[in-house]
N, C-alpha and C positions, 0 to 999 in steps of 0.2 A: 599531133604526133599519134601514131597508133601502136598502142602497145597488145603483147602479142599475148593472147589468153593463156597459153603456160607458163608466161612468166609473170602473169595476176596471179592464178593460181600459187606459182610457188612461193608469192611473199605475203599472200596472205597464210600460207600454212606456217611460213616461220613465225608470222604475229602469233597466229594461235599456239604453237611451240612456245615462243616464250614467256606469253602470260601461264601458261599451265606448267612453267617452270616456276613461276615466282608466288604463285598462289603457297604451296607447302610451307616457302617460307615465313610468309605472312600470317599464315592461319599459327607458326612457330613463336611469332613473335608476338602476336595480340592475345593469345589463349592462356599463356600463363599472366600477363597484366592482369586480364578479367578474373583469374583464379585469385590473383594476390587480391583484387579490390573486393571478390566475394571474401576470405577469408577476414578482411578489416570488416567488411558490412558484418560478417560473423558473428567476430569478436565486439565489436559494437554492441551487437542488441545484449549479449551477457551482462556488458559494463551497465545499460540503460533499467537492466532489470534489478541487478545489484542495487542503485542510485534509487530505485522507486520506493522500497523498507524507510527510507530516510526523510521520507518526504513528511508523515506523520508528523513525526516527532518535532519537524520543524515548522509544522502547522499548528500544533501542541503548543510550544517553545510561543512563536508568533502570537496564539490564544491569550497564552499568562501574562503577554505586556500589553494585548488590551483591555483598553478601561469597561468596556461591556461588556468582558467575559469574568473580568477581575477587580471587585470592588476593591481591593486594596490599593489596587494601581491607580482607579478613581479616586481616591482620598489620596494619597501622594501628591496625583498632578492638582488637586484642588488647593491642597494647603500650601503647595509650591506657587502656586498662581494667587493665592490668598495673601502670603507674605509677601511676595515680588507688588503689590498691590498697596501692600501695609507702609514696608520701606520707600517708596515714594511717595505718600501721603500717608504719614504717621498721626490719626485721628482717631474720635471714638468710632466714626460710622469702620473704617476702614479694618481696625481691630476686632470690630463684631463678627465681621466675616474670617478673619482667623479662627477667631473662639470656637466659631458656629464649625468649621473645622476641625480644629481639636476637640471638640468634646466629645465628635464623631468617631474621631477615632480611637481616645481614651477610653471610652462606652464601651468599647467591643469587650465581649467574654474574654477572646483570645489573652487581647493587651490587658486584660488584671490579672492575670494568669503570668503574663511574660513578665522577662527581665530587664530593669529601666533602659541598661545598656542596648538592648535588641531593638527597642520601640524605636530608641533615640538614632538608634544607625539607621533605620526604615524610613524614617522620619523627620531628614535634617532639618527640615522646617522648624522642630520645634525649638533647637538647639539655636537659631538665625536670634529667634526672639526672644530669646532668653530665660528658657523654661526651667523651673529650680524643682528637683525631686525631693521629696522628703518623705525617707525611710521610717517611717514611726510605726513604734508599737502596733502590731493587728492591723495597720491600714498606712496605707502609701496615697500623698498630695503632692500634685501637680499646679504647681506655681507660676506666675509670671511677674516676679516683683518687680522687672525692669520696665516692666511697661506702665503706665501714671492712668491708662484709661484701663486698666483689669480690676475689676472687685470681683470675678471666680476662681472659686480653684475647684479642682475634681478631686474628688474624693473614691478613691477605689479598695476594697473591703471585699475580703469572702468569708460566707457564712453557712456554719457546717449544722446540721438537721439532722438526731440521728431517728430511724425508725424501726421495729419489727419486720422482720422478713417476713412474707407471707408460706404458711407451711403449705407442704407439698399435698396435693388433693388424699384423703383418703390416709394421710399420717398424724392423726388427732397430738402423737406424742415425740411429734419430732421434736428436735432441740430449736429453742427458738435463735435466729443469730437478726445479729443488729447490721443494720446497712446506713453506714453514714457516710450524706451527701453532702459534696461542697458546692455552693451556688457564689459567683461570682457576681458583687455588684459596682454600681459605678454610681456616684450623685455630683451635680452641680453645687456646691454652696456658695451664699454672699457672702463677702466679709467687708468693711468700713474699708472709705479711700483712707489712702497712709499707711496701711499695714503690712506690715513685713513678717512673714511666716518661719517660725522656727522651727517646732517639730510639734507632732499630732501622737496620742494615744488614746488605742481603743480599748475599755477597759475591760477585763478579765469576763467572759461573759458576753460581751459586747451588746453590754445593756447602756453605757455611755459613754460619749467622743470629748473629747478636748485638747482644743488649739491653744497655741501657747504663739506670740510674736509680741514683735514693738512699733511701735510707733516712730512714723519718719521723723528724723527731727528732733523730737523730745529725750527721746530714747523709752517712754516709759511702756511700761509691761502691759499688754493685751491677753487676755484670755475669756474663752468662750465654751460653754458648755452644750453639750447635746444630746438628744434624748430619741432612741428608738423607737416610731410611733409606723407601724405597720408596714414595717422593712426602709423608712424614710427616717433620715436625721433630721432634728428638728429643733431649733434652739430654743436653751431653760435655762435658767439662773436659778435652778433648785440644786445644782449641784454644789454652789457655789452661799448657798443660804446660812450656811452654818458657821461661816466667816465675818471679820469685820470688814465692811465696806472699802475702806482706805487701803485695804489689804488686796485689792485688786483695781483699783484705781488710783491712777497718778504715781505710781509708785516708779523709780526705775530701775530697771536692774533685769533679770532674768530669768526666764522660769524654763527646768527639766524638769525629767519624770525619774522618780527607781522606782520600777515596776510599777504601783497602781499610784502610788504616792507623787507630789507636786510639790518641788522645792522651789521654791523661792529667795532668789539670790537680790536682794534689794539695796539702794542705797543713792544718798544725794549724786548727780550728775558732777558738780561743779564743788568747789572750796569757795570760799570770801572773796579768795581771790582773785576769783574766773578761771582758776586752772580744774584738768580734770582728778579727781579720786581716784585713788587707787581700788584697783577692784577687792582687795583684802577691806578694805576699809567698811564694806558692806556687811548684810547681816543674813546668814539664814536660816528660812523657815521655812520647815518640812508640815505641808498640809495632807492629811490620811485620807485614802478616800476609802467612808466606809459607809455600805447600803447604800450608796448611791451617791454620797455627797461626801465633800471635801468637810475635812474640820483641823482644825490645829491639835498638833502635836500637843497632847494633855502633860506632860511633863518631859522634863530635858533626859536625854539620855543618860540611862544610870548606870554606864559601864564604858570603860575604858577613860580616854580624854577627859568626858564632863564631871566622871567623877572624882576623876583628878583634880580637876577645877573648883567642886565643891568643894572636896575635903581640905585642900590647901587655905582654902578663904575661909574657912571656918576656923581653923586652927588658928589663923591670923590674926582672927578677931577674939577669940576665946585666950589669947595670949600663950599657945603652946609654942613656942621659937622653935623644941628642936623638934617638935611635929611637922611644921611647917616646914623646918629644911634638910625633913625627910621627902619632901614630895619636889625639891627644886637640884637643876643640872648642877646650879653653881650657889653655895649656901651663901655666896652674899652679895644675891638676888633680895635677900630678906628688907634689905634698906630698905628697898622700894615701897614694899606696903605700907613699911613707919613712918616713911617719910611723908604719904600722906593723912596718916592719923589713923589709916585701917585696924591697928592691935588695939587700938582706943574704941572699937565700934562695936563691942558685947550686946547682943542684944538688937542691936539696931536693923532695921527691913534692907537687905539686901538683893540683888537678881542678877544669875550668869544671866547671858544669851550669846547665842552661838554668832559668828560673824562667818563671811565668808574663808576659807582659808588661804594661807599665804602662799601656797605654793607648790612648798620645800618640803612637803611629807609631814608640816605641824597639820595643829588642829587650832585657832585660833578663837577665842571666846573674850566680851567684855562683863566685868563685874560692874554694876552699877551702883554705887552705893549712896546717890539721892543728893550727894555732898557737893563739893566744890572741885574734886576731880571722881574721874574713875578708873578701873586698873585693868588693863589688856594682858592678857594673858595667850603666849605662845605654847601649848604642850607637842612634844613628839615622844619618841622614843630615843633612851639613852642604854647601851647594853640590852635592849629588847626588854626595858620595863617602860613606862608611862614617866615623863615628869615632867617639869615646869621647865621649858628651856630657856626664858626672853619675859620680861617684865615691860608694859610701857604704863605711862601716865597718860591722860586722855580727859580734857575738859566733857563737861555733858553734853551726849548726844540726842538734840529734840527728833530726830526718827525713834533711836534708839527708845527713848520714853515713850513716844507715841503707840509703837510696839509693843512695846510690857503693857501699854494699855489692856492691848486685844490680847494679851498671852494669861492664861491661867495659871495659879502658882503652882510652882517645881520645887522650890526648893524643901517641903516639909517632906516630900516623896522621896527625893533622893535622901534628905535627913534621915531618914529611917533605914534607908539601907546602909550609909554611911554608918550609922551607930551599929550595925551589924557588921560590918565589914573590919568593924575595929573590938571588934568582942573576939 
């Protein structure tokens, strides 16, 4: 078929007619798309550069929980892996490696500076194993009594230096000032298998340490003395020289501190009968520590309770009745002493000593009087004076005697003030 060149011509001029019709719209419909996807790319790079400041910080942040950047973090995940370690095989080798742990992290300056509560939350590992803190006088010890393979505790101590400032160049007459440093230290010590830690004091000075615990088992009384020999403690039984022997061995019962002083709360475990003592039943004694060493209290307290205790037992014996039941709650309490031949005893060698107290606000003391009993004596206060509240009888106590072995006598010292006190 032959088609006829004007009317090629005129269909191709409508093709081109209506593509150049639909072009405008096209360019209508794609140009603002592109404008919206520039506006997002836009806004985008603000958001990307906002987001880049943050990146630091959480490069920072990532830094402080690794262990190469943060030896703290290293000692957490060790003592965490050290314990997890320990608790599936509970041994000496396995416990070494805790120790060697803890005493890492004990050691730090930081941690004898910090407070037990902060270590311990950093630290649960320690709290797994059962770490006992003990707050003592001048120096804090770290324990592990529940463990049967620990003979260490740490011992952490700060020690303060004072010195002269250095004056300033060129001011021969400045005023001098004093700069005193605290240095934090930290020590290992051994202590015997069995031992159970009660509290530590550093003494005034911190010229000497002592431990005070008991024995598993026995119950009886452990202490140990120590001696500052070139920033290192270091054990001496000089402190402890000036005492009787028995007096720190085998004994049981318990030992605190008042201030530099070491009371000793002693007394038998058991009765005849295999039952346990009451804790009044015991006896104490306050050891001084002075220049360096412990010594017993050179005579009984001569004021308040003990002298109460004196002056009543004397009058007793010396036969004043209503002396004696000047000093008692209830005057006929008096039987008690006649009944066993006490007003009979003029003359004759006597000795308070102090026992542990009952309780209840008394002060409790035994008289010994060498015989075939002896008289326990409760005092408190009655209207806010001193006096005799409770009388008991009491066969002889062989501690008790043993005791006034090591004690120097008291009673002619308080006798002298008594005879003043009654003038």
């Amino acid at each position: 078929m032959t088609i006829p060149i004007r009317h090629t011509l005129s269909s191709a001029c409508l093709a081109l007619a209506v593509g150049f019709s639909l072009l405008p719209a096209c360019a209508q419909t794609v140009k603002p798309a592109a404008r919206a996807d520039a506006a997002v790319t836009k806004a985008a790079v603000p958001a990307t550069k906002a987001a880049a400041p943050a990146n630091p910080a959480a490069d920072s942040s990532a830094a402080s929980l690794d262990p190469a950047a943060n030896p703290a973090v290293a000692r957490q995940i060790a003592l965490a892996a050290a314990v997890k370690q320990y608790k599936a095989k509970p041994d000496a080798y396995s416990w070494e490696g805790v120790w060697k742990v803890a005493r890492e992290i004990l050691s730090q300056p930081a941690t004898v500076k910090a407070p037990a509560a902060a270590i311990l939350a950093s630290y649960p590992g320690l709290s797994e194993v059962g770490v006992s803190v003990i707050d003592g006088e001048g120096a804090r010890l770290w324990a592990f009594p529940k463990v049967t393979d620990s003979q260490n505790v740490l011992l952490q101590w700060s020690q303060s230096t004072s010195a002269p400032a250095p004056r300033p160049a060129g001011r021969r007459r400045a005023p001098v000032h004093v700069v005193v440093t605290t240095v934090p230290h930290a020590q290992a010590l051994l202590i015997p298998a069995g031992v159970v830690l009660n509290d530590a004091h550093l003494a005034t000075g911190a010229h000497a340490l002592t431990l005070t615990g008991n024995m598993r088992g026995s119950g009886a009384v452990w202490l140990q003395g120590y001696k500052n020999v070139e920033g290192q403690w270091t054990e001496t039984g000089e402190v402890f020289s000036s005492i009787p022997p028995f007096l720190t061995q085998n004994l049981v019962g318990k030992a605190s501190f008042s201030g530099n002083d070491l009371v000793l709360t002693v007394g038998g475990a058991k009765t005849a009968a295999g039952k346990p003592q009451p804790q009044s039943s015991g006896y104490k004694i306050v050891l001084h520590f002075v220049e360096g060493h412990y010594s017993l209290d050179a005579r009984t307290n001569e004021e308040g309770p003990a002298l109460v205790a004196l002056q009543f037992i004397q009058a007793v014996q010396q036969g004043h009745s209503d002396l004696a039941k000047g000093w008692l709650a209830d005057p006929r309490l008096i039987s008690i002493p006649k009944y066993i031949g006490l007003n009979r005893s003029a003359g004759l060698p006597f000795k308070i000593i102090a026992m542990a107290n009952p309780g209840n606000g008394s002060f409790r003391y035994r008289c010994m009087t060498f015989e075939k009993n002896d008289l326990i004596m409760d005092i408190g206060k009655v209207k806010n004076q001193w006096a005799v509240k409770a009388l008991f009888i009491a066969p002889p106590d062989p501690l008790a005697q043993k005791l006034v072995g090591g004690l120097p006598a008291t009673e002619k010292a308080a006798d002298s003030k008594a005879e003043e006190s009654n003038k």
